[in-house]
N, C-alpha and C positions, 0 to 999 in steps of 0.2 A: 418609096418604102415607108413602114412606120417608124415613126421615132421612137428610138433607145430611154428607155425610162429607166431613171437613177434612184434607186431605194434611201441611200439617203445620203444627206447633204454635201458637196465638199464645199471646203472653206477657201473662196476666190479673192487672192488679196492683188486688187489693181494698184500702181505703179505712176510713176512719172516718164515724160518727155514721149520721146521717139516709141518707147516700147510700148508706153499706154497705146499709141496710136496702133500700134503692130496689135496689140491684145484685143482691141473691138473689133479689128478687119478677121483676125483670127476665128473670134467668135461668132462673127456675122459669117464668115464665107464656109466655112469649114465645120462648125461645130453645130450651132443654132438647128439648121436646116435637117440635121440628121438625127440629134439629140435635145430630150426632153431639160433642158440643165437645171440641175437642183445643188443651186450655189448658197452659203452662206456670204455673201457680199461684203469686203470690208476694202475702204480707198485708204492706201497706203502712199497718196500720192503725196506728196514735199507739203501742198498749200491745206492738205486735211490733218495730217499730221499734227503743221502746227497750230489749226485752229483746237485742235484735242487736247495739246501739250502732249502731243504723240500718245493719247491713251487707245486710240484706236490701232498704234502698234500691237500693246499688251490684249488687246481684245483678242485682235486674229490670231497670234501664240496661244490664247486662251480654249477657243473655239474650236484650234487644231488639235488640240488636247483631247476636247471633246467630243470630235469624228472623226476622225484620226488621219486622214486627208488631206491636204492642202495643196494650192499651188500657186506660185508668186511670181510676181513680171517684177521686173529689174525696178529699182526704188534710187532714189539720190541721197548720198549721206551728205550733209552740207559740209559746207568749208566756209571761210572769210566769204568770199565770192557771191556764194549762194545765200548768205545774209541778208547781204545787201539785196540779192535778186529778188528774193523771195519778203521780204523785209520780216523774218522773222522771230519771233519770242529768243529763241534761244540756237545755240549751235547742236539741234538734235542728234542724239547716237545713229548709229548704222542701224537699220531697221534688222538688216538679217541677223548682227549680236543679238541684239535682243531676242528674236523669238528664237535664236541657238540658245542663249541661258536661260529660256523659260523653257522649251523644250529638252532641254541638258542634250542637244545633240551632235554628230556627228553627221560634218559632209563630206557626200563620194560624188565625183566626178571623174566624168569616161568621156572620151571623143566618140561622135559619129561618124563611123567610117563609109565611107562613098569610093567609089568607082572613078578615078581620073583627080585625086586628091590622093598624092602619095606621101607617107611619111617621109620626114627628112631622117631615120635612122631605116634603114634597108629592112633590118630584121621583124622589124616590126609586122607582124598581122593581124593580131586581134588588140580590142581595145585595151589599156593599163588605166585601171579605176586607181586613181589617189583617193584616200582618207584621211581627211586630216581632222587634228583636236582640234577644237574650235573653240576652245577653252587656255587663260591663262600665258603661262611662259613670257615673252617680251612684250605680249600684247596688252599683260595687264603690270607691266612692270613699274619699278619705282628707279630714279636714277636720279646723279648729284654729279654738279662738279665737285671736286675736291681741291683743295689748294696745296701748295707746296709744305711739308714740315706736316702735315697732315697723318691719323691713321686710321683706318677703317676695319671697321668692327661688324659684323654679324651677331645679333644679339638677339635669343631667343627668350621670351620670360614664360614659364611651365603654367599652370592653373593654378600652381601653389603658392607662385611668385618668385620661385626660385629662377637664375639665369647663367644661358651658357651662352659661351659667348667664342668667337673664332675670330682671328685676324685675316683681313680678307689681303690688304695691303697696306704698310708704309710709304707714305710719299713721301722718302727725306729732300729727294734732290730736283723734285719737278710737281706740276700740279699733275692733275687725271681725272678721271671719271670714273662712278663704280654705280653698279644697276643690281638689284636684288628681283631674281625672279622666284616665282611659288605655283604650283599647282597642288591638288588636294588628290587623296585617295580615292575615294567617291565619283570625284569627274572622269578621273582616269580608269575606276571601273566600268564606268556607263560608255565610254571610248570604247573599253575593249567588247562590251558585250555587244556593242550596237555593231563592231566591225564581225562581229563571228556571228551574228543575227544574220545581218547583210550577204556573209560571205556564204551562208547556207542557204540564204535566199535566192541569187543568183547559181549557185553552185560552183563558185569559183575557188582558187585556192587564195590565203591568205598570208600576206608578210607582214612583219611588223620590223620597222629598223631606225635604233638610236644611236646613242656613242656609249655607251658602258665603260666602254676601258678606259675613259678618258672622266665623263661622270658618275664617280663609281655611287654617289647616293644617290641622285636627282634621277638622270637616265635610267639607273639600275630601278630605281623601284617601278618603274613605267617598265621594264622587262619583266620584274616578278608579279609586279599586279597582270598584268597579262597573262603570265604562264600559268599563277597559283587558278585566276577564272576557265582556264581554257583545259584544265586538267580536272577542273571538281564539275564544269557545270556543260564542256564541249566536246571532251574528246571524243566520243561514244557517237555523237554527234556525227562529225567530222569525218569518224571511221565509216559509219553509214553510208552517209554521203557522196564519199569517195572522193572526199577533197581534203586537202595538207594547210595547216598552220607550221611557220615557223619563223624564229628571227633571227635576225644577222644584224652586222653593224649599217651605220648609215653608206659607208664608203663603200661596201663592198656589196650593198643593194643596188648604188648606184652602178657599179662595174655589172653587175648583174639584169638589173633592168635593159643595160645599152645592147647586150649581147642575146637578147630575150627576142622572142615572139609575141610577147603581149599575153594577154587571156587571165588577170592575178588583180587581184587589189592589193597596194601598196601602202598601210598602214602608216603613219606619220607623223609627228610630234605638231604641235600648230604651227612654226615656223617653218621646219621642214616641209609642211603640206601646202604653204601659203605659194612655196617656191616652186618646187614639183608641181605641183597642178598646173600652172603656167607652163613650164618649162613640157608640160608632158602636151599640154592643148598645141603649144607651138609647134612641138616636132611633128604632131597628127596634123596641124592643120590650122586650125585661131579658135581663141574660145567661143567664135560665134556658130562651133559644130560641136560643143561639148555640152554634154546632160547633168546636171547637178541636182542631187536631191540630200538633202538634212533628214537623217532618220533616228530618233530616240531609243535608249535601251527597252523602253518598253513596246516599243512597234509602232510609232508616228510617224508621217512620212509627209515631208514638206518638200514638194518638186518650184524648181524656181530654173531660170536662168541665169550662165556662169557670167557672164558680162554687164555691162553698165547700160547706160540711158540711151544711148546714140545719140549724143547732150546734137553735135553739128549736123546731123540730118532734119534730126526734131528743127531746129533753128532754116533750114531749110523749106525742111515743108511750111513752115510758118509764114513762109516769103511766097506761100504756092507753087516752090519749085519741085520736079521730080527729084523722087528720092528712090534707092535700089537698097533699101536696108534688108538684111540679112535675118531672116525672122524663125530658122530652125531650134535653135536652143531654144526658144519661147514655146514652138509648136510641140518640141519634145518636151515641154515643161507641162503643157496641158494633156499630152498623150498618155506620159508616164504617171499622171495621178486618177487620170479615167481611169486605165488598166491597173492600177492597185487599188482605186474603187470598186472596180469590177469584179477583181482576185476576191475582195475583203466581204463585199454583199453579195457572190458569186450570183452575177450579172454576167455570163457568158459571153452575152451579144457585143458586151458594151469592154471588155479584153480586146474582142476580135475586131470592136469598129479601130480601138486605139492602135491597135496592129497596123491596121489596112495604110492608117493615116500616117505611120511614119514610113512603111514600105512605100504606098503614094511620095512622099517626100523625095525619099532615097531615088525611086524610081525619075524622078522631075530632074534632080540634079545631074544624076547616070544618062538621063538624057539629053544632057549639054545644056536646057535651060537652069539659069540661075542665077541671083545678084551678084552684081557688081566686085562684089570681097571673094566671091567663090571662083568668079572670072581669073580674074589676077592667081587664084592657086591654083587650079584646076590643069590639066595635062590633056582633056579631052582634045579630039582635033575641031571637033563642031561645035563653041559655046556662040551661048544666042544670052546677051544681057537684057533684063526684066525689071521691071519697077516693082517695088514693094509689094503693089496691089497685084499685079499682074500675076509674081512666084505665086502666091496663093491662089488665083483661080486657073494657074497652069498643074498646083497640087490636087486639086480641085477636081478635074478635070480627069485625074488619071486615078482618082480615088472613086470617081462616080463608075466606072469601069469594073474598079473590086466590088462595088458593093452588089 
């Protein structure tokens, strides 16, 4: 067949360890052969980073901005550890903060659902998208010990210089700790638009769920900045559409999601969403079957995968030994930004190649092959384990069929 030609660019940010190595096999076996790829190139990997002082992070947030595209293979945020490994300049921030605060956005994640991988809640059938802020609350928090005989204060000073001020606590008879958290108006409307964007996109319904009754300022205004955008700038929308917003507390989203089917995006404070996401990839399956994409209130869309490096395989293959690493969230990280390439330069062809290639996928696993991590979850009664290289030209194989 002729190769799929891309009108114009997406922005290809490569990655550290284990998944670098999944992303050229990716590209070489599965993508190359079939499509013409018109990538803006940027190495996101640990050792370019710090030779940039990580300016080549801000470049690809930059670039994504300006084709609206992107897609990202797993990156390493250092520790102590990786210091030393890497011996580098400084303790670089998480790559994906970053281009979340330059893009001001908001990430969804959903499981891949397969055939012989059953969720651990029964009810469950279609996937449950978390949205979480990705901005602020304890992430960007301030906190103190405090000592005993101590009082704490909350002290705001106006523009004018005037100051109010709240008693948070008294320590007369013991030390403690107190932590001041902040979010802005602004983030949390770019939150809400970007989730009722998404939610008309997919045509799914949407929830959003905090504690109000309990944060009658902080929470609360994260329910009214919600309601006030989704009434001036969605409803009509929505009504369209044929899909429902609404909120509820966090407790009783929770009693709610457990007793569900699935099929909704789950709106989420950043704390709330950092936990759900997890909690929701596990009961479907691991996050090495979950789709993660960061999308801006103005229509950017950054697809990456939910999971880390595969720091002990990568160390593995290094030793030339065989590895069975799990490479679907990568494969749906590059399928998911083809076909919103596609959608956005309506490139027909190149929707329907990304289609083929996750159905391909889907279709590989349902047929009892699959690595090593899928083995152990799977329920099939025929599983056949496969190397790294091998899932992909068994994907390969059953995608040359579709096309």
């Amino acid at each position: 067949m002729e190769k799929i030609r891309m009108k114009t660019p997406l922005v290809e940010m490569d990655g550290d360890e284990m998944t670098r190595i999944i992303w050229k096999m990716i590209k070489d076996i599965l993508l190359s052969p079939y499509i013409e790829l018109n990538t803006e190139y940027y190495d996101l990997g640990l050792v370019h980073r710090n030779e940039t002082d990580d300016q080549v992070t801000v470049d690809s947030a930059n670039a994504t901005k300006k084709y609206g595209v992107a897609v990202k293979c797993a990156t390493i945020t250092p520790n102590a550890q990786r210091m030393t490994e890497y011996d580098l300049k400084e303790m670089w921030k998480s790559p994906n903060g970053t281009i979340r605060a330059i893009l001001d956005g908001t990430v969804f994640r959903a499981p891949i659902i397969v055939k012989g991988i059953t969720p651990l809640i029964p009810t469950w059938k279609k996937p449950i998208t978390i949205a979480r802020h990705a901005y602020g609350d304890v992430y960007k928090n301030t906190e103190m010990r405090v000592g005993k005989g101590s009082k704490a204060e909350l002290v705001v000073t106006s523009a004018d210089g005037k100051e109010s001020r709240e008693v948070i606590h008294s320590f007369d008879d013991t030390d403690g700790i107190i932590q001041g958290l902040h979010n802005t108006d602004s983030s949390i409307g770019s939150f809400a638009r970007s989730c009722f964007n998404f939610a008309l996109d997919v045509k799914q319904d949407l929830w959003f769920a905090t504690k109000d009754t309990i944060s009658k300022k902080y929470d609360h205004r994260f329910k009214d900045i919600f309601q006030e955008i989704f009434d001036a700038e969605y409803a009509d929308k929505f009504k369209e559409a044929g899909i429902e917003y609404f909120y509820t507390l966090i407790d009783d989203a929770v009693a709610r999601v457990v007793r569900s089917e699935g099929g909704y995006i789950w709106a989420c404070k950043n704390y709330d969403g950092d936990v759900m996401s997890d909690m929701v990839a596990t009961a479907f399956g691991s996050l090495g079957m979950m789709t993660s994409v960061l999308v801006s209130p103005d229509g950017v869309y950054e697809y990456e995968a939910a999971h880390g490096t595969v720091t002990r395989h990568y160390y593995k293959h290094l030793k030339g030994e065989e590895t069975s690493t799990n490479s679907v969230a990568t494969l749906f990280a590059w399928s998911g930004a083809l076909k919103k390439r596609g959608q956005l330069d309506n490139t027909p062809e190149l929707v329907e190649f990304a289609e083929k290639l996750e159905k391909a996928t889907v279709q590989t696993i349902e047929d009892g092959v699959m690595t090593g991590d899928l083995v152990a979850l799977s329920n099939l009664p025929n599983k056949r384990k496969v190397n790294t290289e091998e899932f992909l030209t068994e994907i390969r194989d059953r995608l040359e069929k579709m096309l």
